[in-house]
Backbone as CSV, one residue per row, in Angstrom:
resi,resn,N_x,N_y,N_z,CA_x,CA_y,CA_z,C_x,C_y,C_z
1,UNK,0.815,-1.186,0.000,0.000,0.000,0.000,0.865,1.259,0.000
2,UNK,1.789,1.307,0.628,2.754,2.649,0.964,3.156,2.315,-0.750
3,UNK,3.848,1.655,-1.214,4.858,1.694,-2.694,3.700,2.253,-3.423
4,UNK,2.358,2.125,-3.415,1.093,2.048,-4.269,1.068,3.729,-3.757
5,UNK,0.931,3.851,-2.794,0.648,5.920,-2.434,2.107,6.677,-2.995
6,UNK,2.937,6.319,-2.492,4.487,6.424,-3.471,4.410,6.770,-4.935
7,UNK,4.123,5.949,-5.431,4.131,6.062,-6.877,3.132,7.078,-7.443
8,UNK,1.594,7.259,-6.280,0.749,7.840,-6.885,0.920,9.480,-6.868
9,UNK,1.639,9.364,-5.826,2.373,10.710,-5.385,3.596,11.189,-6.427
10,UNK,4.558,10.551,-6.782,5.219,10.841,-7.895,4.244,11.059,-9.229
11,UNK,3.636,10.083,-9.382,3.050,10.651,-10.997,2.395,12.098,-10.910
12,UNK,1.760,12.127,-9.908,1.191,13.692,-9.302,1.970,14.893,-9.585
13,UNK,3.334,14.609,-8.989,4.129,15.250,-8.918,4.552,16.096,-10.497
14,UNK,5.350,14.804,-11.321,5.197,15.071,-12.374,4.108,15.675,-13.003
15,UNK,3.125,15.603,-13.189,2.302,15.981,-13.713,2.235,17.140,-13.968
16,UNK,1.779,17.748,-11.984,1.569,18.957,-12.153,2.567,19.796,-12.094
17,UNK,4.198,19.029,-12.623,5.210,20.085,-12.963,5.479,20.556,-14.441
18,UNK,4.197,20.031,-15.281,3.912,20.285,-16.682,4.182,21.914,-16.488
19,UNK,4.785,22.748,-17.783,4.893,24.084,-17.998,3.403,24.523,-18.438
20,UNK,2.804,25.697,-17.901,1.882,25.825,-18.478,1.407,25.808,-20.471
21,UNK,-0.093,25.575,-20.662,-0.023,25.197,-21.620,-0.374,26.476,-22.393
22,UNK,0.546,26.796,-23.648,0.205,28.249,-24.248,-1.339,28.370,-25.538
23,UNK,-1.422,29.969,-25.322,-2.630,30.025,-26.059,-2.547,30.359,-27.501
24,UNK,-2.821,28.932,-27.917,-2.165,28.890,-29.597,-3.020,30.312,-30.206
25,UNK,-3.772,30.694,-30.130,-4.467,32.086,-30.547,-3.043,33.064,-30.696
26,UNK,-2.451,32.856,-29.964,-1.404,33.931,-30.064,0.180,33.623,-30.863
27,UNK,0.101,32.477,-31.228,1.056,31.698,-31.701,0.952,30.741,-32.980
28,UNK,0.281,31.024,-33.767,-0.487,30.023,-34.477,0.445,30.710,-35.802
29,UNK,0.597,31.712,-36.213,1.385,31.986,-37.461,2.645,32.911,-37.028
30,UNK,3.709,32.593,-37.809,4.931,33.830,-37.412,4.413,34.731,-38.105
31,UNK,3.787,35.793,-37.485,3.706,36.833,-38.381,4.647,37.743,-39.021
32,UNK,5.905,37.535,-38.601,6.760,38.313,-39.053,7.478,37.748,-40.459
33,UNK,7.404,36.637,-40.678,7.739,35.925,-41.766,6.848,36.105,-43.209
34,UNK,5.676,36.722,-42.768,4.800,37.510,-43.397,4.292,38.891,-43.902
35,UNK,5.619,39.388,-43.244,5.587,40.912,-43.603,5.845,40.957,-44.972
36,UNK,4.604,42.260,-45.228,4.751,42.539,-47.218,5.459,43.967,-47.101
37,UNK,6.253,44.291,-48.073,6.686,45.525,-48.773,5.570,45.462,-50.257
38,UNK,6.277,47.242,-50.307,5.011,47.712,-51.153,6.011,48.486,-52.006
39,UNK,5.628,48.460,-53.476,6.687,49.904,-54.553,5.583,50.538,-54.517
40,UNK,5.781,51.746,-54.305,4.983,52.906,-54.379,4.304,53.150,-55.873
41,UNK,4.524,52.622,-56.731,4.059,52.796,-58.104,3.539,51.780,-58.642
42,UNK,2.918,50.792,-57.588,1.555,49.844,-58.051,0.348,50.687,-56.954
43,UNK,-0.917,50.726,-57.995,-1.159,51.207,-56.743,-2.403,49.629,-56.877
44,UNK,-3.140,50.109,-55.481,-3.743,48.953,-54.578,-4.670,49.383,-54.246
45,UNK,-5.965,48.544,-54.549,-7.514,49.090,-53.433,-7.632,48.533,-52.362
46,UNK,-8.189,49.607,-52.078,-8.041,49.043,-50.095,-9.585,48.527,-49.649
47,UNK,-9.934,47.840,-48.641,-10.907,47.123,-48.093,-10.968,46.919,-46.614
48,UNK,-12.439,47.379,-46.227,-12.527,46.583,-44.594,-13.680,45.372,-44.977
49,UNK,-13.185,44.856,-44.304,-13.890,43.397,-44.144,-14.592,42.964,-42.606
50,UNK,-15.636,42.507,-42.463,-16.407,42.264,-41.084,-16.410,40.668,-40.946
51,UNK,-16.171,40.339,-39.671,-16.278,38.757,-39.388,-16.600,38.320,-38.217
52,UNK,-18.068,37.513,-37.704,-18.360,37.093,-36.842,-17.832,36.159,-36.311
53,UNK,-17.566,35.780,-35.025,-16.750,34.549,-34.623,-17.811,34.490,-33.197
54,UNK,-17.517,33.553,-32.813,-18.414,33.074,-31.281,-17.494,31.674,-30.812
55,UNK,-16.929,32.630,-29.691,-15.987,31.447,-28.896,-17.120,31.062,-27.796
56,UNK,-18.294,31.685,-27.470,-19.512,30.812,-26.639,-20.445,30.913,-27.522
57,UNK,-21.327,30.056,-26.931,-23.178,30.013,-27.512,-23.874,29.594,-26.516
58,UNK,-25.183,30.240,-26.323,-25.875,29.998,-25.148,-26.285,28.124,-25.384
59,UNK,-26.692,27.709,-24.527,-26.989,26.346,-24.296,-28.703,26.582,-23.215
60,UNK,-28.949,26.208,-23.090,-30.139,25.870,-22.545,-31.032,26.962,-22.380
61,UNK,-30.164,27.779,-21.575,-30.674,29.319,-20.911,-29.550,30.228,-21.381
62,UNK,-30.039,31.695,-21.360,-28.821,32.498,-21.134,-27.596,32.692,-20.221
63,UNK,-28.064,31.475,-19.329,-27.081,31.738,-18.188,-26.122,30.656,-18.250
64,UNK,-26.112,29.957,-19.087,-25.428,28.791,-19.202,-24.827,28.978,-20.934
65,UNK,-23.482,28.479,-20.639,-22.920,28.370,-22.306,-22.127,27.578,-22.650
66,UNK,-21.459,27.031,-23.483,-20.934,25.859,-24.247,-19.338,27.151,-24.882
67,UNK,-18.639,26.611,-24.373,-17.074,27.236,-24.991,-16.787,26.355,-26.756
68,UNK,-15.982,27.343,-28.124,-15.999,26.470,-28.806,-14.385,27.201,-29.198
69,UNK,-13.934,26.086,-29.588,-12.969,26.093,-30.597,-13.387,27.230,-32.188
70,UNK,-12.404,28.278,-32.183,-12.783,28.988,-33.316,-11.325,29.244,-34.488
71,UNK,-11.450,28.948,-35.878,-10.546,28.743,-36.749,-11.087,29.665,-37.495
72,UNK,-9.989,30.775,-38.131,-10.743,31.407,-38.769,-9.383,31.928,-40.050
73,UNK,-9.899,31.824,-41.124,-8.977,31.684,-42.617,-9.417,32.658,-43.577
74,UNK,-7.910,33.561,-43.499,-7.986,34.195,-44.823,-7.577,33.804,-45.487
75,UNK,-8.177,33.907,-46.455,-7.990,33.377,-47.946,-7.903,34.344,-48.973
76,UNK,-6.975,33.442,-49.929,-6.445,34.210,-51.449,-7.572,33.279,-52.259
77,UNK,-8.117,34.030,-52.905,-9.113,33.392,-54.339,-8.109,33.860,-55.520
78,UNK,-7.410,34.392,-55.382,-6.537,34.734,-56.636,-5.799,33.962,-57.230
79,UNK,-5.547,33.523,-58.543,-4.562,32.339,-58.652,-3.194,32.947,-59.331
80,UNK,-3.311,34.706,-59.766,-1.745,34.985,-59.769,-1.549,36.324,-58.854
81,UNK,-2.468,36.781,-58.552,-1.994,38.323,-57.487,-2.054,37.729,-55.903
82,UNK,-1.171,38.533,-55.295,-0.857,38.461,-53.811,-1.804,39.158,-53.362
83,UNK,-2.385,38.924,-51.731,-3.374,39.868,-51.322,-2.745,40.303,-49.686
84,UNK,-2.732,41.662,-49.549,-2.274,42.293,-48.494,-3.220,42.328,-47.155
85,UNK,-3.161,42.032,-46.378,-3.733,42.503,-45.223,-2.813,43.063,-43.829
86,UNK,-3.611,44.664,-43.925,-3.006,45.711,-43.165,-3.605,45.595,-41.707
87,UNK,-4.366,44.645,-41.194,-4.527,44.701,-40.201,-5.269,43.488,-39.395
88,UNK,-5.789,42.704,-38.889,-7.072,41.907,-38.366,-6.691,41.918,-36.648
89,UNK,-7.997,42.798,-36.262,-7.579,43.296,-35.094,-9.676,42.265,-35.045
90,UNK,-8.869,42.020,-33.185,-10.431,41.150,-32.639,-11.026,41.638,-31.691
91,UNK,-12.166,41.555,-31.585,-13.001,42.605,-30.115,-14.325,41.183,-29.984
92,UNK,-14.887,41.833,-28.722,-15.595,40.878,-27.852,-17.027,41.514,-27.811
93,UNK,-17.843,40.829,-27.561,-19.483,41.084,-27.566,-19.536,42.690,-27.104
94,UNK,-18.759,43.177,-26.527,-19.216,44.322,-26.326,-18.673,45.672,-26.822
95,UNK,-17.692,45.220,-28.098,-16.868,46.080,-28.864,-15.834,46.385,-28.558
96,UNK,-15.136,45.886,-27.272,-13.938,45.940,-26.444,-12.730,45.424,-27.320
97,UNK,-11.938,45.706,-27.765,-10.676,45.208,-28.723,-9.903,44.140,-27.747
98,UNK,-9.933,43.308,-28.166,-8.897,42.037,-27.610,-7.608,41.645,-27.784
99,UNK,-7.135,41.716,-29.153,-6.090,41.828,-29.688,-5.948,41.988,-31.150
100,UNK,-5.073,42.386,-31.516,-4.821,42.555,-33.191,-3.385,41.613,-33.131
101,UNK,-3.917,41.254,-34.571,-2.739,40.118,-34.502,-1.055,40.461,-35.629
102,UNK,-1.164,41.248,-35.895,0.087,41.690,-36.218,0.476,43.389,-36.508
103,UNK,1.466,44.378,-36.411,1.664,45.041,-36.541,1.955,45.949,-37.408
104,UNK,2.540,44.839,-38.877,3.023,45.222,-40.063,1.601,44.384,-41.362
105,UNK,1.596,44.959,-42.283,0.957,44.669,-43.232,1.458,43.068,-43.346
106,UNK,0.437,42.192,-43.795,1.399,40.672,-44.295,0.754,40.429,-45.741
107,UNK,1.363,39.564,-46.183,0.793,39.221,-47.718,0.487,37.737,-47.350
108,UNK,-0.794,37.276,-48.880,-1.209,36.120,-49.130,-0.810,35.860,-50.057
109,UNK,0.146,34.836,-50.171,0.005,34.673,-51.414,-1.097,34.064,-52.367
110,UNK,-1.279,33.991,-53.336,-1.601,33.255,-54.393,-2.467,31.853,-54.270
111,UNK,-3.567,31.911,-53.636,-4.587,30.126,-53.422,-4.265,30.206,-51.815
112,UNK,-3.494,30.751,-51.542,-3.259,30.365,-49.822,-4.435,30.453,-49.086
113,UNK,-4.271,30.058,-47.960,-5.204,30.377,-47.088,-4.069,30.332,-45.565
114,UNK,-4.159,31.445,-44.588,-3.911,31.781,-43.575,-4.796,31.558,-42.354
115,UNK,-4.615,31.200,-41.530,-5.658,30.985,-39.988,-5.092,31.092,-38.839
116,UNK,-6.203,31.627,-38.766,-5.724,32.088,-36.850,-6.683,31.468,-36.093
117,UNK,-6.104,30.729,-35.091,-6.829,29.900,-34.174,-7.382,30.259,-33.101
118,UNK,-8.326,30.341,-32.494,-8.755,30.582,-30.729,-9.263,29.749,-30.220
119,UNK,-7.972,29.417,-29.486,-8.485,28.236,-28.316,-9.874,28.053,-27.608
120,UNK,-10.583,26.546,-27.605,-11.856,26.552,-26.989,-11.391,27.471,-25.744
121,UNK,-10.634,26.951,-24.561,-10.204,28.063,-23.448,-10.174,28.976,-23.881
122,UNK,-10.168,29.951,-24.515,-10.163,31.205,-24.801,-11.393,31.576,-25.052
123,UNK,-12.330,32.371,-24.037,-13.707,33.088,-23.614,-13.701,34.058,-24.383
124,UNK,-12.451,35.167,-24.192,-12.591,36.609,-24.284,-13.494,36.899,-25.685
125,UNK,-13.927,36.270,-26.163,-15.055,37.174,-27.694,-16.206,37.114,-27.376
126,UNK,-16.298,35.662,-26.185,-17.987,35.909,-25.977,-19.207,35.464,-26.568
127,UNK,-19.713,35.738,-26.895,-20.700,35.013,-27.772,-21.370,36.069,-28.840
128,UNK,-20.509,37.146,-28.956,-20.535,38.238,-30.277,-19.653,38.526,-30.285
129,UNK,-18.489,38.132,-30.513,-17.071,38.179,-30.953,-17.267,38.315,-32.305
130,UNK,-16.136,39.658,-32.971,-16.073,40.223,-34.172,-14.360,40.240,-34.498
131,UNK,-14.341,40.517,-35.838,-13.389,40.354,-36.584,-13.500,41.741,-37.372
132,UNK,-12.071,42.711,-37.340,-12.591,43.329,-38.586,-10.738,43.272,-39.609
133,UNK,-10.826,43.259,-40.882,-9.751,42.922,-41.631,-9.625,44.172,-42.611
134,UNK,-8.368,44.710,-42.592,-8.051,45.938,-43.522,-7.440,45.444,-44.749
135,UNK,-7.689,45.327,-45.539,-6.879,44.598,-46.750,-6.235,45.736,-47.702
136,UNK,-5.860,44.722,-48.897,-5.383,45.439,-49.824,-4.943,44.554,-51.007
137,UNK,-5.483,44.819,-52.236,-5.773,44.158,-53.590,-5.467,44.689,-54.577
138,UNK,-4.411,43.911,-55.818,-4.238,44.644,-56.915,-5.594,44.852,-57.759
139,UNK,-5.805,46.346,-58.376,-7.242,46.031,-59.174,-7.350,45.655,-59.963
140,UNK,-8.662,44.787,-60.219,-9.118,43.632,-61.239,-8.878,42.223,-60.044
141,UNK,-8.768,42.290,-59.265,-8.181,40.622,-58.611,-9.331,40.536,-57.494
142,UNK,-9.619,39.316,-57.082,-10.375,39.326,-56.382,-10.508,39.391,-55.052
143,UNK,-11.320,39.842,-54.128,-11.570,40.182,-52.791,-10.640,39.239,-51.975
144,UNK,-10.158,39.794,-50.861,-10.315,37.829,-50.201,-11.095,37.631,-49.094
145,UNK,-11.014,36.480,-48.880,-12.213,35.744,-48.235,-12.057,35.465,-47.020
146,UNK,-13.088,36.065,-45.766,-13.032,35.564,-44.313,-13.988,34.508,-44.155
147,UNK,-13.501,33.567,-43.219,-14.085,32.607,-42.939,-14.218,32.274,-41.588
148,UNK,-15.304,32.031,-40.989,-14.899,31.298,-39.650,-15.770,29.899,-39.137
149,UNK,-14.808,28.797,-38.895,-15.421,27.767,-38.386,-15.273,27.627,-36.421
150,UNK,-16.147,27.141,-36.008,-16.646,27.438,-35.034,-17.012,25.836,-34.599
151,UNK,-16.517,25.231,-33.654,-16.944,23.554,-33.450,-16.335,23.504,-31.557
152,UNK,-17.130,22.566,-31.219,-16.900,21.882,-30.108,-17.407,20.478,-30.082
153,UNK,-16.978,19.445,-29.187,-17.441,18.116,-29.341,-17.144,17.991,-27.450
154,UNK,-18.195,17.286,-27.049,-17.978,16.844,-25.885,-18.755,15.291,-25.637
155,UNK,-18.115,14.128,-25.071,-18.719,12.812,-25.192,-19.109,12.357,-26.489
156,UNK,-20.214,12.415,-27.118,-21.118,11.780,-28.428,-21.736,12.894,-28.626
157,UNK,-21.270,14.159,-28.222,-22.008,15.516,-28.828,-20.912,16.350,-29.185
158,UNK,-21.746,17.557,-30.300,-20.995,18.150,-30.962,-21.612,19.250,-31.861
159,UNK,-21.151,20.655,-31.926,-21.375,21.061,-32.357,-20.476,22.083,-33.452
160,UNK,-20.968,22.654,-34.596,-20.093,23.174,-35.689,-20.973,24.084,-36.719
161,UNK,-20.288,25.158,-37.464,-21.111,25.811,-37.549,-20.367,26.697,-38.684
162,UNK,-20.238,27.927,-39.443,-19.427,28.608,-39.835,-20.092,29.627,-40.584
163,UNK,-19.573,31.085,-40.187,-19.537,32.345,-40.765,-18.483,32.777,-41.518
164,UNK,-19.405,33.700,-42.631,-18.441,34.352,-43.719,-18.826,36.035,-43.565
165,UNK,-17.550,36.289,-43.750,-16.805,37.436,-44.029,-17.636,38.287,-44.904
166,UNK,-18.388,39.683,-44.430,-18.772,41.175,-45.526,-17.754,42.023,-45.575
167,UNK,-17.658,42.732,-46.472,-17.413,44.200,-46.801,-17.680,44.905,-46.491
168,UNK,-17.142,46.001,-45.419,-17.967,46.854,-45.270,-17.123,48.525,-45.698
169,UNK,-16.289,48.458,-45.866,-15.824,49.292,-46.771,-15.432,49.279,-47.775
């Protein structure tokens, strides 16, 4: 019995000397490996883009909610122009800014698609969590595209769901 509490006590131990676990939301792309330059003598149309995301959803009542896993992908529809985005900054049900996720303009290339992840643990958007995206497009090429998928699974349940991206400038 003592070797049996021993051991149970070590695995314990270990365990909870795990490093905490980080919030891939914040780590999910190098953004710096993505920084675009610009020649001043193309010029470029510019765009805001709107995007719903919901890291909760009510469940039964309003007082009760279900946390979800949220993936959300910009995308190039273009198959030879690059597409710029100058900004994708995130705010929470109540318009509160949460974070913006990079500092410098980045480029898409060409069919890509880019995503930024938010951890089911990660509350802060709420259950009207918004997206807004500053872009930038050679003219004639096409828009690009926000997306967001939205899923949780718990036991033999599960839920999934996904919003797209307007224009609003």
């Amino acid at each position: 019995m003592k070797r049996y509490l021993l051991f149970m006590l070590t695995c314990n131990f270990f365990i909870s000397c795990q490093p905490p676990k980080e919030n891939s939301a914040l780590n999910t792309v190098n953004w710096n490996k993505r920084k675009a330059t610009f020649t001043k003598d193309i010029p470029l149309e510019k765009g805001t883009s709107y995007l719903s995301v919901y890291s909760q959803v009510y469940s039964q009542t309003e007082h009760r909610t279900h946390n979800l896993t949220v993936t959300v992908s910009l995308r190039n529809l273009n198959s030879h122009d690059t597409v710029y985005i100058d900004k994708a900054a995130y705010f929470d049900t109540h318009g509160k800014s949460i974070r913006t996720y990079f500092e410098h303009p980045i480029y898409i290339a060409p069919m890509e698609t880019v995503e930024i992840v938010i951890d089911e643990s990660d509350k802060h958007g709420g259950t009207g969590g918004n997206f807004l995206f500053d872009w930038r497009i050679h003219p004639d090429s096409n828009e690009p595209l926000f997306e967001a998928v939205m899923i949780s699974t718990s036991g033999q349940q599960g839920i999934s769901f996904i919003t797209n991206g307007k224009r609003i400038e």
